[in-house]
N, C-alpha and C positions, 0 to 999 in steps of 0.2 A: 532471517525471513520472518515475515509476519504472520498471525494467524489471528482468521476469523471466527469466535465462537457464534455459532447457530444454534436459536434454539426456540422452540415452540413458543415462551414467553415471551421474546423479545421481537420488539417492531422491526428494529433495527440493529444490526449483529455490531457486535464487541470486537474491534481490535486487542489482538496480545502482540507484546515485539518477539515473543519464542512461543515455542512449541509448549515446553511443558508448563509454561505459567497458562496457558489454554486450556491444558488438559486438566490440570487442578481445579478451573474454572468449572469445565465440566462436570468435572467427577461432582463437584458441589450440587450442581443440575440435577444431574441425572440421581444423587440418594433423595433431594428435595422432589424428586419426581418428575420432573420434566426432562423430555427427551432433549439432548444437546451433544455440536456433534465440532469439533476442531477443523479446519479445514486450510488448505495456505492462500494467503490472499492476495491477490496482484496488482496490478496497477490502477486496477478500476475502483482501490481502496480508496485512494489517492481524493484528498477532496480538493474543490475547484481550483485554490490558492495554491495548493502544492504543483498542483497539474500546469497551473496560467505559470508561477515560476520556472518549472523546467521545460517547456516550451522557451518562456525567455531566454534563458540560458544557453539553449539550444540554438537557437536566432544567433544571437550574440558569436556559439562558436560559430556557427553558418558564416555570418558577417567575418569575424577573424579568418578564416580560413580564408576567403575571397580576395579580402583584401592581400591578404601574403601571398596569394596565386599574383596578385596584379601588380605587387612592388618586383616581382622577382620576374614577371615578363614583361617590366620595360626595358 
């Protein structure tokens, strides 16, 4: 699972792909003095290209599936 580091310095929060490399992250933060906070992050991490490909794909099985419904009830 991924994780989001938060933190008062940043515009824009930090992906980590685990837990504790987040929280190393933090710990860093937080002696540098800024509050910073790990959190998990979901789908809406996802930027545009990742999101427009698995829609694709998702199309794609849509279509596969249709079509195998329609060979198998002629």
């Amino acid at each position: 699972m991924k994780f989001i580091l938060i933190s008062m310095m940043l515009a824009n929060p930090v992906t980590y792909a685990d837990k504790s490399t987040c929280e190393i992250a933090s710990k860093a933060l937080n002696d540098f003095g800024e509050a910073a906070v790990c959190i998990p992050a979901g789908d809406a991490d996802q930027n545009s290209s990742d999101r427009m490909f698995k829609k694709f794909f998702n199309l794609v099985e849509e279509l596969d599936k249709l079509e195998k419904n329609k060979v198998i009830a002629r």
